[in-house]
C-alpha positions in Angstrom: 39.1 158.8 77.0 37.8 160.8 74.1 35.1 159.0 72.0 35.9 157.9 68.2 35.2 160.2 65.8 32.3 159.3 63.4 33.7 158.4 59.9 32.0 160.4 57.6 31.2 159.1 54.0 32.8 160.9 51.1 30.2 161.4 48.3 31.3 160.4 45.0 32.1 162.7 42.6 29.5 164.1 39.7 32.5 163.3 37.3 34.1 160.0 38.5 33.9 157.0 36.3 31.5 154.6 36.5 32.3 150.8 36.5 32.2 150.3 32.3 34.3 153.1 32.0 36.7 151.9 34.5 36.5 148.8 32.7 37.7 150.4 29.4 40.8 151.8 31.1 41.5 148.3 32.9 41.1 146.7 29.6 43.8 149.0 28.0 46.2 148.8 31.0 45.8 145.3 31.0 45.7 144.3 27.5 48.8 142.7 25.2 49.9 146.2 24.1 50.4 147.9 26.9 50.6 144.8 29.7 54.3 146.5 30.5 54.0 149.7 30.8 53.4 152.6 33.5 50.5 154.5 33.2 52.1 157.8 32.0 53.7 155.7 28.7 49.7 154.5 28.4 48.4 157.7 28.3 51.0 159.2 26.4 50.4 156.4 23.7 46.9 157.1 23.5 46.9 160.9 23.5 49.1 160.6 20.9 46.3 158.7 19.0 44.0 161.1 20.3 42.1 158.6 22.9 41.6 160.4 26.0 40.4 158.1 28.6 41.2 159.7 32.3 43.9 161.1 34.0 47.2 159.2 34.7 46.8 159.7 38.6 42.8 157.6 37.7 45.2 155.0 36.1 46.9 154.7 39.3 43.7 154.7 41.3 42.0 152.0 39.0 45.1 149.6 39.4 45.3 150.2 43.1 42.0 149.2 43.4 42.1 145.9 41.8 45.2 145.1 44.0 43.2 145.1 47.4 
């Protein structure tokens, strides 16, 4: 039997978001205006008021990660 590989820790990113920015985003996904939409009508919305806050794919990472 072969010994378990050694997980190796994945450094965070120089650009990722930190935690009050990831807030902001949560706080637009989450809030009245937008509670039923899907990311990509969220960010279209706000580009189209010229708000850029992240990707829609960091969207989808943010909600995921309040789900587990």
């Amino acid at each position: 039997m072969q010994p378990a590989a050694a997980q190796r820790v994945r450094p965070t990113p120089e650009r990722a978001l930190d935690a009050a920015e990831r807030q902001v985003v949560l706080d637009h996904l989450h809030s009245e205006r937008f509670r039923d939409k899907a990311p990509v009508e969220v960010y279209a919305t706000l580009l189209d008021e010229n708000i850029y806050l992240c990707s829609i794919r960091t969207m989808h990472r943010i909600l995921a990660r309040t789900v587990s």
